[in-house]
N, C-alpha and C positions, 0 to 999 in steps of 0.2 A: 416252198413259198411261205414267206411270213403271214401270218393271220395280224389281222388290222386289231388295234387294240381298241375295245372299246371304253373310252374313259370316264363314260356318263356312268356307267355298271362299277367300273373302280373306284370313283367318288363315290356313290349310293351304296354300299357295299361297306368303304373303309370309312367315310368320313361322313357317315348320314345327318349330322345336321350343317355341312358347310356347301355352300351353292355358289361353285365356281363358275364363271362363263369368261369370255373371251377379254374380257375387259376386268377381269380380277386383278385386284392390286395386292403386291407381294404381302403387305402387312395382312390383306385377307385371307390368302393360303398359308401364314406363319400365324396368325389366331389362331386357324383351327389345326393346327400340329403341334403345338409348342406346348399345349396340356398334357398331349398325351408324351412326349417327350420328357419334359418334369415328373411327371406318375411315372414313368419307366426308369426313370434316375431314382426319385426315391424310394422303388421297390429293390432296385437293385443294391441302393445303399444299406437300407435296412437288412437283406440278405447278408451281405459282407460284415454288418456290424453281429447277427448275429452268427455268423461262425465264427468272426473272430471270438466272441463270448463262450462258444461251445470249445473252442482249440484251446481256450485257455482253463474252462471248466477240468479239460481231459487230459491237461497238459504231466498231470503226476506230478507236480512239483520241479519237472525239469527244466531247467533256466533258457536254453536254447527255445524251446516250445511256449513257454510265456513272452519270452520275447518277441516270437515271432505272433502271437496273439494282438498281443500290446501293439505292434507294428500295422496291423490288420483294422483295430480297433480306430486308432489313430487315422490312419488314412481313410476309414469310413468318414471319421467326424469332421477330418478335410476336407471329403468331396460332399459331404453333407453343407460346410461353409461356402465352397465354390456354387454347389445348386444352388442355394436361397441367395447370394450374390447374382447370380446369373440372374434370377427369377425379377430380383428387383430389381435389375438396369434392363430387361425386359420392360418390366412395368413402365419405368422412368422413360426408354424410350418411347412407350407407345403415347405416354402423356404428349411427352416433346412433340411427337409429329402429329396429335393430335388424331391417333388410328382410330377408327371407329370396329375395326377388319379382325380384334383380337379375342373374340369368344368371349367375353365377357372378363377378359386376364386385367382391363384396365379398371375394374371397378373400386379397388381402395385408392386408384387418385382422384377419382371423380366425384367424392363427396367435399 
């Protein structure tokens, strides 16, 4: 027998300041996720930017091992362009549709 899930304990639990009910609007449950999603990209980027840093630290001079540093590096500071890209056609849409629902993510358009 499946156990009934309770969602009021899963929201209160994972997402303590967002107060979903039956009539939440999608932009109110992508406010209060889409922060913690951006902090998870840019810890993970910073991660990836610093081992490429360390594989190239440790590389001995060997050209294959920098290279693949260099490649590591690189593609951190690309997905480092793609998040802050994302972040701000986030923002831009929440302006456009006039969200109220996005954690406070719309606050540099609203002065």
């Amino acid at each position: 027998m499946l156990a009934q899930l309770d969602l009021n304990s899963i929201q209160t639990n994972g997402l303590p300041d967002a107060t979903f009910g039956p009539d939440s609007k999608l932009a109110d449950i992508m406010g209060a996720v889409l922060p913690y999603i951006f902090g998870a990209a840019g810890i993970a980027l910073l991660i990836y930017l610093v081992m490429g840093g360390l594989q190239m630290m440790t590389s001995r001079g060997d050209p294959k091992a920098i290279q693949g540093a260099q490649g590591k590096i690189t593609n951190a500071l690309i997905g480092f362009v793609i998040v802050i890209t994302a972040f701000l056609v986030v923002q831009l849409l929440a302006q456009i549709f006039k969200s109220t629902g996005t954690g406070g993510f719309g606050e540099p358009f609203n002065k």
